[in-house]
DRENFIMAR-825005 format. One record per residue: residue number from 1; x, y, z of N, C-alpha, C in turn. Coordinates in nm, 3 decimals, always signed. Layout:
N
 seq     n_x     n_y     n_z    ca_x    ca_y    ca_z     c_x     c_y     c_z
 NUM       X       Y       Z       X       Y       Z       X       Y       Z
...
//
This chain:
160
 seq     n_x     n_y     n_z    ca_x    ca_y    ca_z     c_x     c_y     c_z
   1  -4.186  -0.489  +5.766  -4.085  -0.528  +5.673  -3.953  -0.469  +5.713
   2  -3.850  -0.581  +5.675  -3.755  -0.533  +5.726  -3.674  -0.426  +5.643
   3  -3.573  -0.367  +5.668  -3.462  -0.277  +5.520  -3.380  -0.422  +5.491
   4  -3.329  -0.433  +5.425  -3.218  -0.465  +5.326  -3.105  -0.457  +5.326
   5  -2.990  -0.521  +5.363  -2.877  -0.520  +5.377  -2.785  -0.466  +5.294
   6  -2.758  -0.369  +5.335  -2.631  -0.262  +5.214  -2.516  -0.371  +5.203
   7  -2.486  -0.419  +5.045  -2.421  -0.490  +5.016  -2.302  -0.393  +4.983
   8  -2.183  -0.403  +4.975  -2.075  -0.335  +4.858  -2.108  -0.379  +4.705
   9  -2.083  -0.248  +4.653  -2.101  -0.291  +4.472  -1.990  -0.370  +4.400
  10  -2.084  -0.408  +4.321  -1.950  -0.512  +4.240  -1.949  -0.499  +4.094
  11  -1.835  -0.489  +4.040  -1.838  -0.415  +3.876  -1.770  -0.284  +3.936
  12  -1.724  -0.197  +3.774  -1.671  -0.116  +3.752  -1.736  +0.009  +3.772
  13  -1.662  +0.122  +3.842  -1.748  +0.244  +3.789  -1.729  +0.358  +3.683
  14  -1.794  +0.431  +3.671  -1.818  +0.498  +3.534  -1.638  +0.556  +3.547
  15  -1.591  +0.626  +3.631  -1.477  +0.731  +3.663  -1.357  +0.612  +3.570
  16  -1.371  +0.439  +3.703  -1.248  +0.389  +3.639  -1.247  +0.302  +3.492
  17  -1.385  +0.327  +3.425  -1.370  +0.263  +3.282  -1.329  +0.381  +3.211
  18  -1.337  +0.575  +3.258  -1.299  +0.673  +3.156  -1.161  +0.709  +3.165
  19  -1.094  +0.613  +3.291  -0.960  +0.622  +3.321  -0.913  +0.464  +3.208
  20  -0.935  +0.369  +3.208  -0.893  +0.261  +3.115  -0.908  +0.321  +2.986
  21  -1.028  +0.355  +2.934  -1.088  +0.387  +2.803  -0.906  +0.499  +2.741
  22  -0.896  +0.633  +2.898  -0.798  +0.709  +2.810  -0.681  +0.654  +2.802
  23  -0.616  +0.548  +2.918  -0.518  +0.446  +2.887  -0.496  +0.410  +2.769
  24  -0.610  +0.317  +2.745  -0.571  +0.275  +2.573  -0.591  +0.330  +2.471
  25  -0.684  +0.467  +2.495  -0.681  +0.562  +2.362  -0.493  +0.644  +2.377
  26  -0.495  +0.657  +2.471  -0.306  +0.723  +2.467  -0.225  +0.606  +2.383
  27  -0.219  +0.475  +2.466  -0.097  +0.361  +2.404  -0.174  +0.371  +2.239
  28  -0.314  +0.355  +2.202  -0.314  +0.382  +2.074  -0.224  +0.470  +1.941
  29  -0.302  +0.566  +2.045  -0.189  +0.725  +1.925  -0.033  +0.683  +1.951
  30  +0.034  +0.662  +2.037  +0.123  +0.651  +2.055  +0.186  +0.514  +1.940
  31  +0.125  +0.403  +1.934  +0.169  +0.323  +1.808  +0.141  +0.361  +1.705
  32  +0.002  +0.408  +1.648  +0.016  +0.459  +1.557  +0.109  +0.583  +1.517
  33  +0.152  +0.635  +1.578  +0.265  +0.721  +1.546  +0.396  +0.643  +1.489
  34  +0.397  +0.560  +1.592  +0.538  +0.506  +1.565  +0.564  +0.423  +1.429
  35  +0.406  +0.385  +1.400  +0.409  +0.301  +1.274  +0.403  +0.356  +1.148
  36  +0.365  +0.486  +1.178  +0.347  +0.543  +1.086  +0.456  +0.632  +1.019
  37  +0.574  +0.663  +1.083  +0.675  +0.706  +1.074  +0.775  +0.613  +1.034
  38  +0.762  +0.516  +1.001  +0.870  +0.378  +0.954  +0.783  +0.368  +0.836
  39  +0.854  +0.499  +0.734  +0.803  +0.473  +0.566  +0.823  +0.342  +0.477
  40  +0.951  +0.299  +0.530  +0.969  +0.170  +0.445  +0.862  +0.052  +0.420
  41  +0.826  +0.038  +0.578  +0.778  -0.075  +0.607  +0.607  -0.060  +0.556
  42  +0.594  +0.059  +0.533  +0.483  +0.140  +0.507  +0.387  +0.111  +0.398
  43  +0.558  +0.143  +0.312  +0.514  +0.169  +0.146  +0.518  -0.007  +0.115
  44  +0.564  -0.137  +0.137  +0.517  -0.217  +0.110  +0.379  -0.284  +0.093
  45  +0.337  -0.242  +0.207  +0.181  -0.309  +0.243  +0.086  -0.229  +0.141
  46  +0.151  -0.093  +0.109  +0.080  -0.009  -0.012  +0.085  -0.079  -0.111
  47  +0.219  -0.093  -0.162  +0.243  -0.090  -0.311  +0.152  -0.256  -0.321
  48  +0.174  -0.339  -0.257  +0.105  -0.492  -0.220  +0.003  -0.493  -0.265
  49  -0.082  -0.369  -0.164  -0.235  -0.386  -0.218  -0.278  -0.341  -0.345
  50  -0.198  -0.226  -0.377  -0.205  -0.211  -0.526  -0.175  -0.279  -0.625
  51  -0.080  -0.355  -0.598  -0.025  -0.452  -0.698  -0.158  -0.569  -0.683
  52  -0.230  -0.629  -0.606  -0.296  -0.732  -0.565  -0.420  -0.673  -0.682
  53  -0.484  -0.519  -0.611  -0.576  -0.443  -0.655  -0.595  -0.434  -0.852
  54  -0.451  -0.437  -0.894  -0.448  -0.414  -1.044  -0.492  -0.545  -1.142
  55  -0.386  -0.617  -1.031  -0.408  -0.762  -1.096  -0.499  -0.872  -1.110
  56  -0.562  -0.803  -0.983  -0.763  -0.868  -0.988  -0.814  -0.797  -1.109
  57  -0.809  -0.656  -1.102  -0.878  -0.605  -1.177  -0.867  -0.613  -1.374
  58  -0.754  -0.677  -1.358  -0.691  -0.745  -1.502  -0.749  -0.829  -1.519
  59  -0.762  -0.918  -1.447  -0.835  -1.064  -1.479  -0.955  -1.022  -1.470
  60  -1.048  -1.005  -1.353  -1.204  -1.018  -1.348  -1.235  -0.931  -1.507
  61  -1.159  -0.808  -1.532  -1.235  -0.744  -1.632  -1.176  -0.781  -1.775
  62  -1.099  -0.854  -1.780  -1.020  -0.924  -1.935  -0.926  -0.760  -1.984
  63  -0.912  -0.675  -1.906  -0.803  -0.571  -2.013  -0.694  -0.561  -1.903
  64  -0.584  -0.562  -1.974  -0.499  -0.516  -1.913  -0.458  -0.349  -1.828
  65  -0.400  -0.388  -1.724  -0.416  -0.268  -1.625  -0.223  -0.174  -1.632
  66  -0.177  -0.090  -1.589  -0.049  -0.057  -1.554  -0.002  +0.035  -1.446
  67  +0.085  +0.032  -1.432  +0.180  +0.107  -1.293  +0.295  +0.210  -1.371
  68  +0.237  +0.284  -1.349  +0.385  +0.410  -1.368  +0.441  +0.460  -1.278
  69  +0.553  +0.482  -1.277  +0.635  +0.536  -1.148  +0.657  +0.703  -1.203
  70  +0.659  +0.751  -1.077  +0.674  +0.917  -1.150  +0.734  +0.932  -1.048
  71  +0.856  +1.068  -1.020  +0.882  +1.083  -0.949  +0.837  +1.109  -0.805
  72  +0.874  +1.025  -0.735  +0.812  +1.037  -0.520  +0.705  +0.966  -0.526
  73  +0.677  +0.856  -0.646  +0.530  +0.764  -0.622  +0.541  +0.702  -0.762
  74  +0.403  +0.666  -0.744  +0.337  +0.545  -0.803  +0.205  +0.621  -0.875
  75  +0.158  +0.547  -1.027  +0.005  +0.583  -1.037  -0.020  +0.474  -1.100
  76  -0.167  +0.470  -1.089  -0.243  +0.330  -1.173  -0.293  +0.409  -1.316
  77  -0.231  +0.299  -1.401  -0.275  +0.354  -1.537  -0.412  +0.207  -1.600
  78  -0.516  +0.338  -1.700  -0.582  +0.185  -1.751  -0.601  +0.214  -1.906
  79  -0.620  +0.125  -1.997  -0.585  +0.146  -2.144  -0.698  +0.218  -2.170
  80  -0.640  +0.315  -2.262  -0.790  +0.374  -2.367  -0.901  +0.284  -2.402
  81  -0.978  +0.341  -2.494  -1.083  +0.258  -2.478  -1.123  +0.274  -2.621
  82  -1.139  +0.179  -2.691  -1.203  +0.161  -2.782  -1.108  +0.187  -2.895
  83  -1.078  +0.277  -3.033  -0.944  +0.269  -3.099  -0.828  +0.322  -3.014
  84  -0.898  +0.375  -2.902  -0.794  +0.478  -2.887  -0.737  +0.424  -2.816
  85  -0.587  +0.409  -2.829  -0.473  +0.263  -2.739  -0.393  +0.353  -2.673
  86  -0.387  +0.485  -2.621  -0.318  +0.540  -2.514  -0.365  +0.521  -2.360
  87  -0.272  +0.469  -2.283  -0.308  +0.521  -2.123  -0.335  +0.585  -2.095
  88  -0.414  +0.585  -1.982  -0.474  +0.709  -1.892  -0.482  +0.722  -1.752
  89  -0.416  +0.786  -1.726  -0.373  +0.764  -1.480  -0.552  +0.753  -1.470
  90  -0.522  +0.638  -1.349  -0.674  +0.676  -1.255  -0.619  +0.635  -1.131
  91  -0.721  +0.800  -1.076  -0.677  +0.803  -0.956  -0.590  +0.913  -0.970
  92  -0.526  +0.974  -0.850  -0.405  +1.011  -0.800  -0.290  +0.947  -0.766
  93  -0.144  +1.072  -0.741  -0.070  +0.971  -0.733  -0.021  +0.945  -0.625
  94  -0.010  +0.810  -0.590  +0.064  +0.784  -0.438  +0.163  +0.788  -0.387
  95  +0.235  +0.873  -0.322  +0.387  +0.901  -0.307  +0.463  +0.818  -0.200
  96  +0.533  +0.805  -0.214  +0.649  +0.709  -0.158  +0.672  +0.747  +0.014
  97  +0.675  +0.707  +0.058  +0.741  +0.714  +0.258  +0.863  +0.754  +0.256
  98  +0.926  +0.648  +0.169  +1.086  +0.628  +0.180  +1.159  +0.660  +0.064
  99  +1.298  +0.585  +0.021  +1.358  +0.595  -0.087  +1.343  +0.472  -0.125
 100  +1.247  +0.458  -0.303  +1.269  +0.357  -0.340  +1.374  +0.334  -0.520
 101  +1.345  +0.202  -0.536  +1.443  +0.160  -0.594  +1.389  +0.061  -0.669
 102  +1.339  +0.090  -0.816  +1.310  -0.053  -0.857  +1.416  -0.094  -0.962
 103  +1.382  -0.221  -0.983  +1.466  -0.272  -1.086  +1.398  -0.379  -1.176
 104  +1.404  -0.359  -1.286  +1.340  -0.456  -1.411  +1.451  -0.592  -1.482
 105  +1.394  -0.659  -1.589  +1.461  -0.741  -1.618  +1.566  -0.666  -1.741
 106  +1.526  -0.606  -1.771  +1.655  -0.488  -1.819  +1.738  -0.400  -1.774
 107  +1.742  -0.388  -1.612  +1.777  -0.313  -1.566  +1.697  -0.208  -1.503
 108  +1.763  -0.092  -1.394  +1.646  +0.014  -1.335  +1.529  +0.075  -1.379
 109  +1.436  +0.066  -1.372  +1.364  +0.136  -1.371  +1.327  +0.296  -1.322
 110  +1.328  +0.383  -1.370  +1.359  +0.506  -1.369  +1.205  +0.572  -1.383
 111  +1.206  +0.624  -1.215  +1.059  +0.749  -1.261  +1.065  +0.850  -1.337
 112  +1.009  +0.854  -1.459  +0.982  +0.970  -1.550  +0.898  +1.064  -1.563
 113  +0.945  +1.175  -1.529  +0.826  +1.300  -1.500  +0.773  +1.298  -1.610
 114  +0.661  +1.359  -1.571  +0.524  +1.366  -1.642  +0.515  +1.442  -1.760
 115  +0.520  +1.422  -1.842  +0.598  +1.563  -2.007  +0.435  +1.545  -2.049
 116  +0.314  +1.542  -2.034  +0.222  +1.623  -2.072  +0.155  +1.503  -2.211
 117  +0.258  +1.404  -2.242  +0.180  +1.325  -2.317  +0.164  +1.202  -2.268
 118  +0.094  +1.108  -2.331  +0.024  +0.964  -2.294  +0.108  +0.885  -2.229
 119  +0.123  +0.876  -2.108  +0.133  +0.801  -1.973  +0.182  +0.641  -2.071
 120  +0.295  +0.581  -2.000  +0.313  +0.465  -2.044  +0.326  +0.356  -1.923
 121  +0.287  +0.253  -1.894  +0.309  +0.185  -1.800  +0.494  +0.139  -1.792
 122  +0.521  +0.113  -1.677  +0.664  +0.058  -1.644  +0.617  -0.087  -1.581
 123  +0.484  -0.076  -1.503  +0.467  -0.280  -1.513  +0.334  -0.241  -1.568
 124  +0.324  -0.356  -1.631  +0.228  -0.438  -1.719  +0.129  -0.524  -1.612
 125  -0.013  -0.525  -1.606  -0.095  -0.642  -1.565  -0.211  -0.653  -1.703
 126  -0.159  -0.858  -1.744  -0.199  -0.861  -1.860  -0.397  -0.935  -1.810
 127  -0.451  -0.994  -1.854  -0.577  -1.049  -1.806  -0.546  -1.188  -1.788
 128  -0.451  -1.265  -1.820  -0.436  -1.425  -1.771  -0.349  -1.398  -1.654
 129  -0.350  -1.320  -1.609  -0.289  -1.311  -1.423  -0.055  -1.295  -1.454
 130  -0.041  -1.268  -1.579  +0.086  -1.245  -1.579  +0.114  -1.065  -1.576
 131  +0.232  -1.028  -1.517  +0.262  -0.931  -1.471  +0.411  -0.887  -1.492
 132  +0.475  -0.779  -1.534  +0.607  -0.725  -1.579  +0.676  -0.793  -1.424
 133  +0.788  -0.847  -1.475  +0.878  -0.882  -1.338  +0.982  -0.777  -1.292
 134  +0.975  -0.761  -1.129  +1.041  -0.632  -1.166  +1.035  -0.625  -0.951
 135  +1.169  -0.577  -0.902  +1.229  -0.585  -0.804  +1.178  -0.450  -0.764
 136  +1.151  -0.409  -0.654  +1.176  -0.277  -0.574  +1.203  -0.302  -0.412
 137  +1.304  -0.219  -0.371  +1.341  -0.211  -0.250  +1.334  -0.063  -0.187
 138  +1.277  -0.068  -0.041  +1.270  +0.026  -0.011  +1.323  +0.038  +0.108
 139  +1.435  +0.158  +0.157  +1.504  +0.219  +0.217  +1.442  +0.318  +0.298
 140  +1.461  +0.303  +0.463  +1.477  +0.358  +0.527  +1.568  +0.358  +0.647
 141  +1.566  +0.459  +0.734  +1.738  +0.429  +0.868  +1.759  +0.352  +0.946
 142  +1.604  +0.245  +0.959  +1.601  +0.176  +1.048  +1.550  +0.016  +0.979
 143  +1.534  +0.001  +0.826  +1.515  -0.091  +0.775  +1.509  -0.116  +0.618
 144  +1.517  -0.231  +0.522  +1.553  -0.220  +0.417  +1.434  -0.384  +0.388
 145  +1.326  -0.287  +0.305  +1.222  -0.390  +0.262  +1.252  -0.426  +0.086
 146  +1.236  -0.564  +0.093  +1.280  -0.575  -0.087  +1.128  -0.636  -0.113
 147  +1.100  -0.609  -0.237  +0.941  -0.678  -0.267  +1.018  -0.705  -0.427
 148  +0.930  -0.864  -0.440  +0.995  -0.946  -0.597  +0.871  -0.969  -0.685
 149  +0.804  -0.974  -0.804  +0.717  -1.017  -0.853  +0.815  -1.109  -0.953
 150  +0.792  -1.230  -0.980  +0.883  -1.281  -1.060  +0.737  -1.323  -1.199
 151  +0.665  -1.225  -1.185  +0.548  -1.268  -1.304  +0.403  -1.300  -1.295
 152  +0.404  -1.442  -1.236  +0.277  -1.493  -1.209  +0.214  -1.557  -1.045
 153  +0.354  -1.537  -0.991  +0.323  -1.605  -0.837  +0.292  -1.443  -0.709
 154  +0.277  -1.323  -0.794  +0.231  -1.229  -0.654  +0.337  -1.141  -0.637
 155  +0.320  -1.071  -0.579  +0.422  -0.981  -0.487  +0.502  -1.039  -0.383
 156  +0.623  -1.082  -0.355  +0.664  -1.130  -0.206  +0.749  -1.003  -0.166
 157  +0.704  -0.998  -0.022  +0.792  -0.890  +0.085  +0.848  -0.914  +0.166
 158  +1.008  -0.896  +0.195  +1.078  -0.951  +0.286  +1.133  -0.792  +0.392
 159  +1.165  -0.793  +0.480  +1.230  -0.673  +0.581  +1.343  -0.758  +0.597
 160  +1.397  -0.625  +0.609  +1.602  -0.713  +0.653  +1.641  -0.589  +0.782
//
């Protein structure tokens, strides 16, 4: 019997897939850094899902849900239960990236520190899918995101 002809190998070897693998684990960290440091653009996709998050949870469960602003964030409020008709935060609170700015149909909306009694919502999510209308824009050095709820059509987010 004869030997076998030493072919050259074909495919990758172990050395140059742990050289690709750290390639794209570096360009990874490296975007995520960068994305993560552009608060503006940040705190939209937050406040979005929360806003999305409240307003399901209004409808599927028939009670109304709320949003308080406190100073450097946001909390989710949900109604007492049973006679008892005061709010109550759930959850923690989520603080802001950037500088924001809301505005209502009366005018600003103003975060009010926390004075130790019953939490009041600043938006409203009722159970037929309507919602307090109410503007916030958020500021940072390199961009200026405005988000609109005009009630019943969602959150829209624009970057400028």
């Amino acid at each position: 019997m004869g030997r076998l002809s030493a072919r050259p190998d074909h495919g990758f070897s172990l050395l140059e897939m742990v050289v690709v693998v750290a390639i794209i684990a570096t360009l990874s960290v490296g975007a995520s850094l960068s994305i993560g440091q552009r608060g503006g653009t940040a705190d939209a996709p937050r406040l979005t899902a929360t806003y999305d998050a409240l307003r399901d949870a209004a409808i599927l469960g028939q009670e109304a849900r709320g949003l308080r602003l406190v100073p450097g964030g946001w909390q989710a409020l949900l109604p007492g239960e049973g006679a008892d008709l005061r709010w109550r935060v759930s959850g923690g609170t989520q603080a802001f990236r950037s500088e924001a700015r809301f505005e209502g149909a009366r005018g600003p909306i103003l975060a009010a520190a926390p004075d130790g009694g019953s939490p009041r919502p600043d938006i409203v999510f009722l159970p037929d899918g309507e919602v307090t209308p109410f503007e916030v824009v958020f500021v940072t050095d390199d961009a200026v995101t405005a988000c609109r709820s005009q009630g019943l059509a969602g959150l829209e987010c624009a970057t400028r």
